[in-house]
C-alpha positions as CSV (number, residue, x, y, z in Angstrom):
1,X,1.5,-0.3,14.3
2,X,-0.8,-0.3,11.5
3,X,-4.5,-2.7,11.4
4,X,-3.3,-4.8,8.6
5,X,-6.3,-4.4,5.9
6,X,-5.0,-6.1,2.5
7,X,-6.8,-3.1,0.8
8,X,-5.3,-1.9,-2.6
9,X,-3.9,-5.8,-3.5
10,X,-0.8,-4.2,-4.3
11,X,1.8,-6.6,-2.3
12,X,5.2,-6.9,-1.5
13,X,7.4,-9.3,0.0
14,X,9.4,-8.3,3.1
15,X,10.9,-9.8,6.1
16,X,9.4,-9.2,9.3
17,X,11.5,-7.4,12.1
18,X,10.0,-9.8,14.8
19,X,9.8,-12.8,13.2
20,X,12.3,-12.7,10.9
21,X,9.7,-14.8,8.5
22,X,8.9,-13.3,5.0
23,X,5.4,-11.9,4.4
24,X,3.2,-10.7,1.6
25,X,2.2,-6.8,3.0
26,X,0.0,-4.2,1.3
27,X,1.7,-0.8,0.4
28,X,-0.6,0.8,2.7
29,X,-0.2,-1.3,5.4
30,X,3.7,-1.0,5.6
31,X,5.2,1.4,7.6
32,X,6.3,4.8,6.2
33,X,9.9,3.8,6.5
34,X,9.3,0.5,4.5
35,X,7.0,2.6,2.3
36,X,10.0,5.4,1.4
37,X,12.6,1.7,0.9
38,X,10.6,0.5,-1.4
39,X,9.8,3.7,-3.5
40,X,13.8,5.2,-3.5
41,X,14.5,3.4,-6.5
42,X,11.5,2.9,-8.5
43,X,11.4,5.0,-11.2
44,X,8.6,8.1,-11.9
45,X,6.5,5.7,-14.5
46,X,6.2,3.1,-11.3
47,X,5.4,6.0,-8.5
48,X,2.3,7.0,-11.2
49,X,1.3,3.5,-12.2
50,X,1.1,3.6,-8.1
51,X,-0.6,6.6,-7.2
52,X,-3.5,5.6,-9.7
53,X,-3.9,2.3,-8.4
54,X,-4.1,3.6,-5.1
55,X,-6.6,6.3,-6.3
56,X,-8.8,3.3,-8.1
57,X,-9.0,2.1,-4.5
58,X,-9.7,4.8,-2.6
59,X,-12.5,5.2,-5.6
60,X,-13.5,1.7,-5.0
61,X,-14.5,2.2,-1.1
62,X,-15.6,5.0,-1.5
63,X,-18.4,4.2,-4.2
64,X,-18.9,0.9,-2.0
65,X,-19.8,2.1,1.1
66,X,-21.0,5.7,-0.4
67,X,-18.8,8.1,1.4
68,X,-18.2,11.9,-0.1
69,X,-15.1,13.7,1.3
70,X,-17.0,17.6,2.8
């Protein structure tokens, strides 16, 4: 299981297996089978509004706590 982080603000609303309540989870912090269900029918100008949003964050935590991939 994934630490739940709430990093990108880029929600959805699913039920949870265990609980069966309905939660608000990041994209990142879903699993990659919850990931690929919510992508399969979004089309292509969704997937790229999401892979720049995703970039602006990993930008954002990256200039905040100044890391540089080597």
């Amino acid at each position: 299981m994934r630490t739940i982080r709430n990093l990108s603000g880029i929600y959805f609303r699913l039920q949870n297996k265990e609980t069966g309540k309905w939660e608000n989870i990041c994209f990142e912090d879903l699993s990659e089978s919850d990931q690929d269900k919510v992508m399969e029918t979004k089309s292509d100008v969704w997937l790229k509004s999401l892979a720049k949003n995703l970039a602006n964050t990993i930008n954002r935590i990256g200039y905040q706590f100044d890391l540089m991939g080597e």
